[in-house]
C-alpha positions as CSV (number, residue, x, y, z in Angstrom):
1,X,-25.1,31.8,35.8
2,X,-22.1,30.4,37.1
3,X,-24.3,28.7,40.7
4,X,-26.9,27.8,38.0
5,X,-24.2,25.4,36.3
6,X,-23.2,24.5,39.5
7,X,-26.7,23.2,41.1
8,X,-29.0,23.6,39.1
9,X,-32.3,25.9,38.3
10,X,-34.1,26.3,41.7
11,X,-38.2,25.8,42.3
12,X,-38.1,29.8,43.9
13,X,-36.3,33.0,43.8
14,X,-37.1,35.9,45.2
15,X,-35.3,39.1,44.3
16,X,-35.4,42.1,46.9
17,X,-33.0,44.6,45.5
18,X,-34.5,47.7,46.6
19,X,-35.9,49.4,43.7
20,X,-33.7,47.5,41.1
21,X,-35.3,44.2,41.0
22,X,-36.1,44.8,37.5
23,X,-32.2,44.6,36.7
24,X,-32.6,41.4,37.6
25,X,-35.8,40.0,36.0
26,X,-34.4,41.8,32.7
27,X,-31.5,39.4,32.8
28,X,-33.8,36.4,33.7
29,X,-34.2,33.8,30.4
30,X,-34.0,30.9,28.5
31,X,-34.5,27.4,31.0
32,X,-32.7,29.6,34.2
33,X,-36.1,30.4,35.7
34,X,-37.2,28.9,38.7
35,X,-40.9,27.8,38.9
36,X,-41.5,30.4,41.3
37,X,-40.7,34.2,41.4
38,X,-41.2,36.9,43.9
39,X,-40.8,40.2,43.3
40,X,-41.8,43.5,43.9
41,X,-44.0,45.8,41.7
42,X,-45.0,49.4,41.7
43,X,-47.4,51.4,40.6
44,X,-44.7,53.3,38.2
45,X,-43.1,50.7,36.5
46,X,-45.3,47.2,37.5
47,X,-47.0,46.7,34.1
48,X,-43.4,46.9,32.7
49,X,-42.5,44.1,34.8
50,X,-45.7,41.8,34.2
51,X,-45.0,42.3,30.7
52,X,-41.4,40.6,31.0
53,X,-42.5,38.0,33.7
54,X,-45.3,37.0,30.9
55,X,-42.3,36.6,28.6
56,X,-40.5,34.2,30.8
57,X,-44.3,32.4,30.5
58,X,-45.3,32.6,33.9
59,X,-48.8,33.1,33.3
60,X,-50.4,33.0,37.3
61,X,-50.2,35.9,39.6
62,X,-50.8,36.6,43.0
63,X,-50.4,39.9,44.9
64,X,-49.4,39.3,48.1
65,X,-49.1,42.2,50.9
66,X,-45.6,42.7,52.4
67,X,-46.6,43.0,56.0
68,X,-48.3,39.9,56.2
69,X,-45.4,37.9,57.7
70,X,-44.2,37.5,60.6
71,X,-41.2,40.1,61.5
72,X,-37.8,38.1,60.1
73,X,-39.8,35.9,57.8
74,X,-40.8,36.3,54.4
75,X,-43.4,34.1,54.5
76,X,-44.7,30.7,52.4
77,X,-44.2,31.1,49.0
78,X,-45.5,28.9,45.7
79,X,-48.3,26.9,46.5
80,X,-48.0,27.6,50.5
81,X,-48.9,30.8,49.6
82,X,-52.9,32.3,50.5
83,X,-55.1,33.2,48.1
84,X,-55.9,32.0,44.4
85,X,-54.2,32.8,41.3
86,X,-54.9,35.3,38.8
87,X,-54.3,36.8,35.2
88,X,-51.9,39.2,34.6
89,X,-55.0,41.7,34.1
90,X,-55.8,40.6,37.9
91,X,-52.5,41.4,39.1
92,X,-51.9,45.0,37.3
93,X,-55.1,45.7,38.5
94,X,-54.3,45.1,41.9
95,X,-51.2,47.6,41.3
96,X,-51.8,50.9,44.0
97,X,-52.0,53.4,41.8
98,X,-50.3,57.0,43.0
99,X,-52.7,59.8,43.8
């Protein structure tokens, strides 16, 4: 928390930690949220982790496919973003489900 003191809550984050970005939303809270988050959710575990994003109160979703940037980019983000915004029922339905 100590680059939060420093400068503030930013407007994005996105965490890419290779199968331990929930380590990291777990210790999200309080006012240290940023008005944007990017993650990413599996089939195993993804309602899990729209369960804790709703209890940061982000309540709009969308599910965005990795491979539609541009290689070396991650892409727009926030509002820049395509598509509309959904429900958390929208996006754990959109969750691939393992055969």
């Amino acid at each position: 928390m100590d680059i939060v003191n420093q400068f503030g809550v930013g407007d994005y984050m996105k965490i890419e930690i290779e199968k331990y970005d929930r380590v990291c939303i777990d210790r999200l809270s309080g006012t240290a949220i940023p008005n944007y988050l990017s993650t990413e959710l599996n089939s195993f575990q993804g309602d899990q982790d729209i369960e804790k994003i709703l209890e940061l109160e982000y309540r709009k979703f969308k599910i965005m496919a990795q491979n539609s940037s541009r290689i070396g980019e991650s892409g727009p983000w926030g509002e820049s973003t395509s598509g509309s915004w959904h429900s958390d029922d929208h996006a754990r339905s959109g969750l691939a489900r393992p055969p």
